[in-house]
C-alpha positions in Angstrom: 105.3 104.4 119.0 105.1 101.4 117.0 101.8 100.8 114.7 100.1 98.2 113.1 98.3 99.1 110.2 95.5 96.0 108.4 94.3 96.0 105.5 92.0 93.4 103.3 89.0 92.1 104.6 85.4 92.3 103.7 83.1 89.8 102.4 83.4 86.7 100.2 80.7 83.7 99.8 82.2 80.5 101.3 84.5 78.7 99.2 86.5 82.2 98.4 88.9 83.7 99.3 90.5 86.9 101.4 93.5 88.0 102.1 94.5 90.3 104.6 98.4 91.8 105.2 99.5 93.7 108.1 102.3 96.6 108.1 104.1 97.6 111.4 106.0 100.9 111.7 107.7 102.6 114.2 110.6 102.4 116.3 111.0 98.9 114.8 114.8 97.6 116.2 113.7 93.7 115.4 110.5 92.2 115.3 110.2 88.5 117.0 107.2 87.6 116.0 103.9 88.3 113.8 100.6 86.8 113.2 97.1 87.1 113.4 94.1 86.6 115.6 90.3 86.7 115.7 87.6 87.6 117.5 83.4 87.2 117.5 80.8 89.0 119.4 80.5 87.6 123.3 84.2 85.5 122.5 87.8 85.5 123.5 90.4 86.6 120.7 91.8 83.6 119.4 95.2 82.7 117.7 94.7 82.2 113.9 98.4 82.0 112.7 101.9 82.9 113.2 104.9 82.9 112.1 108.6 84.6 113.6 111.6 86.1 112.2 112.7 82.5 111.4 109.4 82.0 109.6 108.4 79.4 112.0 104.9 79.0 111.5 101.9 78.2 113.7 98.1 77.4 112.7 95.0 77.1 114.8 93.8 73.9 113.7 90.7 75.3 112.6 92.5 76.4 109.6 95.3 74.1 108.6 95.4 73.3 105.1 93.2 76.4 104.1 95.2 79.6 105.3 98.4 80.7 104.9 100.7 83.2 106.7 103.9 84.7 105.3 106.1 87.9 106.4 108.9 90.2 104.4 111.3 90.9 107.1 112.3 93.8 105.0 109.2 95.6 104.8 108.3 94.7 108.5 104.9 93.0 107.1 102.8 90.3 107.6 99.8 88.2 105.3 97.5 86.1 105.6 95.8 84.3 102.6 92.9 82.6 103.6 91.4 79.6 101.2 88.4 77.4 101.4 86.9 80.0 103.0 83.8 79.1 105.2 81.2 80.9 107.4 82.4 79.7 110.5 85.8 81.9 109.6 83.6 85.4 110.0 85.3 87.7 112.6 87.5 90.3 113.8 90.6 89.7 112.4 93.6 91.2 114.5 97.7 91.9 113.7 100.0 91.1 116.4 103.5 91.4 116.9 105.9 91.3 119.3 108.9 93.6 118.6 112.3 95.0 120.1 112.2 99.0 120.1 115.5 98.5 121.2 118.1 95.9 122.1 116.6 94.8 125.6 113.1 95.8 125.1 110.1 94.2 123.7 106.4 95.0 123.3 103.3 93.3 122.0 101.0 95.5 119.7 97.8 95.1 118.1 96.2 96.5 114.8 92.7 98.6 115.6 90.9 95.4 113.4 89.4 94.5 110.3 86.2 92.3 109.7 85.9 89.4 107.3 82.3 88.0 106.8 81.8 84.9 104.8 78.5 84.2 103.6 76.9 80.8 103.1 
């Protein structure tokens, strides 16, 4: 069973920054895609950044310019530094990937979580 594992997090005063990183293990065959999501109470999770194998990358617009997501292929990780950070950032924040466990099979997964609170 593949497994995400966060770490990072925790709490900065607005203008800081965070970073968080995200290692996947497992029956990894290729991994398509990785990134990062985020969640508040009585909310929908929503896409913070992502990037793929290719190092494509994709940013909420929210946080253009201030974060930054990277992956090492060879470790099967993913980061996320976040910049300019402000209170409006605070959440959840999530791993996601979607990875082959074998040559025609592919499955989402998600870490178990880790929050960031920025303080004004």
């Amino acid at each position: 069973q593949v497994q995400l594992v966060e770490s990072g997090g925790g709490l900065v005063q607005a203008g800081g920054s965070l970073s968080l990183s995200c290692a996947a293990s497992g029956p990894i065959f290729r991994i398509i895609m990785m990134g990062w999501y985020r969640q508040t109470p009585g909310n929908q999770r929503e896409l913070v950044a992502t990037i793929t194998s290719g190092w494509i990358t994709k940013y909420a617009d929210t946080v253009k310019g201030r974060f930054t997501i990277s992956m090492d292929n060879a470790k099967n990780t993913v980061a996320l530094q976040m910049n300019s950070l402000k209170p409006e950032d605070t959440a959840v924040y999530y791993c996601n990937a979607r990875i082959y466990t074998a040559p025609s099979r592919w499955d989402e997964y998600w870490g178990q979580g880790t929050q960031v609170t920025v303080s004004s």
